[in-house]
C-alpha positions in Angstrom: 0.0 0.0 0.0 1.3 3.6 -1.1 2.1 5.7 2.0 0.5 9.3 1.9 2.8 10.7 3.8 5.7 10.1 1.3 3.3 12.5 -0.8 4.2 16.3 -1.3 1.5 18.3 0.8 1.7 22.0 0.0 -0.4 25.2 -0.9 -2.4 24.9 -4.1 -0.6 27.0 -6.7 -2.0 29.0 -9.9 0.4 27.0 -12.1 -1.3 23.8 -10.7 -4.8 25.1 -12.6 -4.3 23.0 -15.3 -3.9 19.5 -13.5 -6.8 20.6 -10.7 -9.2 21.1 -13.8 -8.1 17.0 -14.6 -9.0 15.9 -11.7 -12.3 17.3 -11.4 -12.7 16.5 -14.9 -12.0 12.4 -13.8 -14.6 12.9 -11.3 -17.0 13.9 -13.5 -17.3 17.6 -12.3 -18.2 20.9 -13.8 -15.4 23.0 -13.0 -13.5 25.3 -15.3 -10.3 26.4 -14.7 -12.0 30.3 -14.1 -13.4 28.3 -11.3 -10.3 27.5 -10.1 -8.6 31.0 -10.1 -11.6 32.1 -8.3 -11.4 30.0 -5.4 -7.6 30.2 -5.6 -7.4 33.9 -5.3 -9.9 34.3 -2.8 -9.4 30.8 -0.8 -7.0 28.4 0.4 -5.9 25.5 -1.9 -3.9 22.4 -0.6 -2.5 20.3 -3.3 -1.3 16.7 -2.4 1.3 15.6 -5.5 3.9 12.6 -5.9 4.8 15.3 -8.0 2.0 15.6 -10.3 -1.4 16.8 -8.5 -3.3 13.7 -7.1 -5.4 15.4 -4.7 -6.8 18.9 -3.7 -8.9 20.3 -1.7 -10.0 24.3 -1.1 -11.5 25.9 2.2 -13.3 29.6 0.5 -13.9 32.1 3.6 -17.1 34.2 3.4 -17.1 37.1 5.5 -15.9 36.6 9.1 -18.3 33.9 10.2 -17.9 30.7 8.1 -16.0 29.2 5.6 -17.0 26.5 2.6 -14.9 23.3 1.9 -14.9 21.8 -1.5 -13.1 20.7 -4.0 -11.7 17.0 -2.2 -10.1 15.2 -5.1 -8.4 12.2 -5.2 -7.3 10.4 -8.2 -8.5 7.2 -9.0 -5.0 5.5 -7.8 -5.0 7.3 -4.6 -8.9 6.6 -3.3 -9.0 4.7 0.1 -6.1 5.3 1.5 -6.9 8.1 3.5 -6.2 11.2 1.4 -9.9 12.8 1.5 -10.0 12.4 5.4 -6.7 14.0 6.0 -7.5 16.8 3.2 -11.2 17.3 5.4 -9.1 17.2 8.7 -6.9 20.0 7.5 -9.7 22.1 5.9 -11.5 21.6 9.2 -8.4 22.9 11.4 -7.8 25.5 9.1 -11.0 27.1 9.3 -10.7 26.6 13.1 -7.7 28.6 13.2 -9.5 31.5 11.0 -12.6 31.6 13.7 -15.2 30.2 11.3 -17.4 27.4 10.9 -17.0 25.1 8.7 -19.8 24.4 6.1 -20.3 21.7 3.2 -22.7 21.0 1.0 -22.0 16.9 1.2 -23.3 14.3 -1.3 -25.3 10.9 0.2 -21.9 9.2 0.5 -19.9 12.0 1.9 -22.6 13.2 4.4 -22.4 9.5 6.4 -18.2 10.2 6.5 -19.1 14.2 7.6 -22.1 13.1 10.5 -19.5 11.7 12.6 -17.2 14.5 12.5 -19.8 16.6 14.0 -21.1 18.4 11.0 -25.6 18.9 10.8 -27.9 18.7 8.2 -29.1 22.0 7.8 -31.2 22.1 4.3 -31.5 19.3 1.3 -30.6 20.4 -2.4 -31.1 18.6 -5.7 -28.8 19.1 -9.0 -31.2 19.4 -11.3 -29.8 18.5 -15.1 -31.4 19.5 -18.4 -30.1 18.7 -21.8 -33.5 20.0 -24.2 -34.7 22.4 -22.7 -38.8 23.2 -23.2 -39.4 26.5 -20.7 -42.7 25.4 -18.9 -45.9 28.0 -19.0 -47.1 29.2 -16.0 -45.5 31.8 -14.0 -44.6 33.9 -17.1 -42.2 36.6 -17.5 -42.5 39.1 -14.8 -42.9 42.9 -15.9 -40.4 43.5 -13.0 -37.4 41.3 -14.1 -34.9 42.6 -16.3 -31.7 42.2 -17.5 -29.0 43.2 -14.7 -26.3 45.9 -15.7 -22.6 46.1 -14.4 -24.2 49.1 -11.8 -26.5 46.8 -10.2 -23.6 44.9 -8.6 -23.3 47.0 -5.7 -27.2 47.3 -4.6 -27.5 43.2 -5.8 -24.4 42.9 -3.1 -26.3 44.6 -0.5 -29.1 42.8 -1.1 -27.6 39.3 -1.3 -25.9 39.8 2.2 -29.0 39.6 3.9 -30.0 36.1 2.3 -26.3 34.7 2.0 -25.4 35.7 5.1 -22.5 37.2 4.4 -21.1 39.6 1.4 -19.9 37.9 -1.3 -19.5 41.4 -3.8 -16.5 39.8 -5.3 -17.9 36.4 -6.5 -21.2 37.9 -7.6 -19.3 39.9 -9.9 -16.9 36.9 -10.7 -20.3 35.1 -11.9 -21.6 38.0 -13.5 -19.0 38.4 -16.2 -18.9 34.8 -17.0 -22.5 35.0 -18.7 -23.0 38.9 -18.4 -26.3 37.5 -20.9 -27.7 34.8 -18.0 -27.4 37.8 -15.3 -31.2 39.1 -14.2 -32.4 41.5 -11.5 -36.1 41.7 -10.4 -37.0 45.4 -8.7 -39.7 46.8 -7.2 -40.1 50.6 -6.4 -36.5 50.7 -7.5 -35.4 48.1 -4.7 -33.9 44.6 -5.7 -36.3 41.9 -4.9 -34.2 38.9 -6.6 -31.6 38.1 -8.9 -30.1 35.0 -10.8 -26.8 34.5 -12.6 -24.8 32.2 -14.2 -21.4 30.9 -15.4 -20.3 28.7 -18.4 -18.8 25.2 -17.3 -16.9 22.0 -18.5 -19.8 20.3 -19.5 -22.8 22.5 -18.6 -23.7 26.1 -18.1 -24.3 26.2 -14.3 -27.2 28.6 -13.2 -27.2 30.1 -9.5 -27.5 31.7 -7.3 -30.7 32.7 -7.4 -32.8 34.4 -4.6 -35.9 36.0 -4.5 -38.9 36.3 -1.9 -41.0 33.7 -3.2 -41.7 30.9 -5.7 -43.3 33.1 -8.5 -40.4 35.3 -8.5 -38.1 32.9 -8.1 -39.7 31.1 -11.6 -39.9 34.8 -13.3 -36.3 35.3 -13.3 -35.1 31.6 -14.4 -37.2 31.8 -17.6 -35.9 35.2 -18.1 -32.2 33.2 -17.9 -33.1 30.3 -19.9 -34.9 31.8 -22.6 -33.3 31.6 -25.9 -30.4 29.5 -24.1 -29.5 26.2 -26.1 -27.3 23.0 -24.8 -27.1 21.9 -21.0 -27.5 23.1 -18.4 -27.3 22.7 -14.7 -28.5 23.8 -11.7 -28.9 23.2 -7.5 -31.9 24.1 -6.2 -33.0 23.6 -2.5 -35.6 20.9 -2.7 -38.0 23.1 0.1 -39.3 25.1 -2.7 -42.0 22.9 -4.3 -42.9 24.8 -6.9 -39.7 25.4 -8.2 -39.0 21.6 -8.5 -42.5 20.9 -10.1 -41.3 23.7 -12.8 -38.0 22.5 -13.4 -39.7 19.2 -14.3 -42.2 20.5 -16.6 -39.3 22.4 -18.3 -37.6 19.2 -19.2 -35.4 19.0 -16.2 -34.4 15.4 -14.4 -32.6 14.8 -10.8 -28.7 14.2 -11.2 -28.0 13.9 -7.7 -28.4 15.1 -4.2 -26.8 16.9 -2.0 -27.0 18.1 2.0 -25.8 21.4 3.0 -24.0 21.0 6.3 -22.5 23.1 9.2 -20.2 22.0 11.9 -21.4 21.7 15.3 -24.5 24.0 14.5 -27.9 23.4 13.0 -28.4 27.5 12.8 -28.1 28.1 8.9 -26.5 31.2 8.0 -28.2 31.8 4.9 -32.0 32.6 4.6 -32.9 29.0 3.4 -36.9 30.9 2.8 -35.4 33.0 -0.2 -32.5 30.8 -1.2 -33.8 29.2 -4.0 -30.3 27.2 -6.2 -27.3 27.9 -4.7 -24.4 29.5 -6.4 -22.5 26.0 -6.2 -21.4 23.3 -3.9 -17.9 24.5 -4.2 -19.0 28.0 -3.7 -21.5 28.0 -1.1 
C-alpha cells in the first residue's frame, strides 16, 4: 500500500490550474479552470502531488463567520487510502484557526463520513440537469425582471448579504462576467427583490444563485435566464421550494443527484434558506 505521507502536501498554486481542472474533470465535475482561479485567489488551496497533482482540496472564507470546503479530489490510484480524510481534517483545522465554521454541501456518501465528525444537516438540495430544454408556462415573464447591468452589482451585493449571510461582492461579480447574458435582477419601487446568474462550465452552463422572496419570483427570473439559451444546463436548487422543483420538471429538467448542505457543530443556517432558492454552487457555497 502507497504511504500518503511520502506524498508532497503543499499550498495549491495557480500553475497547478491545469492539473486541478483533470482531476475534477476524472470525477465527472463541472469545473473550469476560471473556477479554479476564483477560489484560488480568494481561498486556500492544498494540493497533495507525488509530484503531479493527485489530490486537492479548497477551504473559500465568506465574511468573518464561516468558511465552505470543497473541491476534495483524489485520483483514482490514490482513493482509500486516506487522502480525502486528511485533506477534510486540515480544511476543518484550518477554518478553526480563522474563527469560522465550517460548512459543506455533502453528497449521500460524503454526508455519512461528515455526520460523525460533527457536522448537521441544515437544508436538502437537488442538482437538477437539463439537456433539451422546453421553458414550462405558468408563471410567465414578470414585468419586474430585467436584465442586470454592471451598476446593479453593488445594490444586488447589498441585497444578497441579507440572504447569504455574508457579502460575497467579489464572486457575484466573478459570476456575472462569466454569462453577463444569463445575469437578471427583479426590482420593485427601484429596490432589488431577486436576482439570478450564471457561469459557463466544462460540461454544462451552471445557473445560481438565485434568490428572491417567493416561488413566482423565483420562476420569473429563471425563464428570463433560460430563454433563448441552447445546450445543458445545470443547476442546485434547495428541494424546500415545491414549486420550483415541479417547474424544473415540466421544463424538461431530471434529478442528477443530491446533496446536503452541512455546518459543523450547529444546526443555525447562516443563509436565509426561505429566499434561497439554487445555490451558487457546492464549491462555492
Amino acid at each position: 500500500m502507497a504511504i500518503i505521507e511520502n506524498l508532497i502536501w503543499e499550498k495549491l498554486a495557480l500553475s497547478e490550474i491545469g492539473q486541478a481542472v483533470a482531476l475534477n474533470a476524472e470525477a465527472g465535475w463541472n469545473q473550469t479552470a476560471a473556477d479554479w482561479q476564483f477560489m484560488l485567489e480568494r481561498g486556500e488551496g492544498t494540493g497533495v502531488s507525488e509530484p503531479a497533482l493527485v489530490a486537492t482540496s479548497m477551504l473559500l472564507p465568506h465574511g468573518d463567520r464561516f468558511a465552505w470546503i470543497a473541491m476534495i479530489l483524489v485520483t483514482a490510484k490514490w482513493q482509500r487510502q486516506g487522502l480525502a480524510s486528511a485533506l477534510m481534517r486540515r480544511c476543518i483545522d484550518r477554518a478553526a484557526m480563522l474563527g469560522m465554521v465550517p460548512g459543506l454541501d455533502a453528497t449521500e456518501a460524503g454526508r455519512k463520513v461528515y455526520l460523525p465528525l460533527g457536522f448537521q444537516d441544515i437544508y436538502s438540495l437537488t442538482r437538477w440537469q437539463a439537456d433539451n430544454l422546453k421553458i414550462a408556462p405558468g408563471a410567465g415573464a414578470s414585468a419586474a425582471v430585467r436584465p442586470m447591468l454592471p451598476g446593479d452589482l453593488s445594490a444586488v451585493a447589498d441585497w444578497d448579504a441579507g440572504i447569504f449571510g455574508a457579502r460575497r461582492g467579489d464572486l457575484l461579480t466573478h459570476l456575472y462576467n462569466r454569462r453577463p447574458e444569463r445575469a437578471f435582477l427583479l426590482e420593485r419601487d427601484g429596490n432589488v427583490q431577486g436576482f439570478i446568474l450564471a457561469r459557463d462550465g466544462r460540461l454544462a452552463t451552471q445557473i445560481g444563485p438565485l434568490s428572491a422572496n417567493n416561488d413566482r419570483d423565483a420562476i420569473a427570473l429563471l425563464r428570463a435566464a433560460l430563454t433563448g439559451h441552447a445546450g445543458p444546463v445545470f443547476l442546485d436548487a434547495a428541494d424546500h421550494h415545491g414549486g420550483l422543483a415541479q417547474w424544473l420538471r415540466d421544463s424538461g429538467f431530471t434529478k442528477q443527484r443530491g446533496y446536503m448542505r452541512m455546518l459543523l457543530g450547529s444546526r443555525t443556517p447562516f443563509d436565509d434558506p426561505e429566499r434561497v432558492f439554487i445555490i451558487a454552487g457546492p464549491e462555492l457555497g
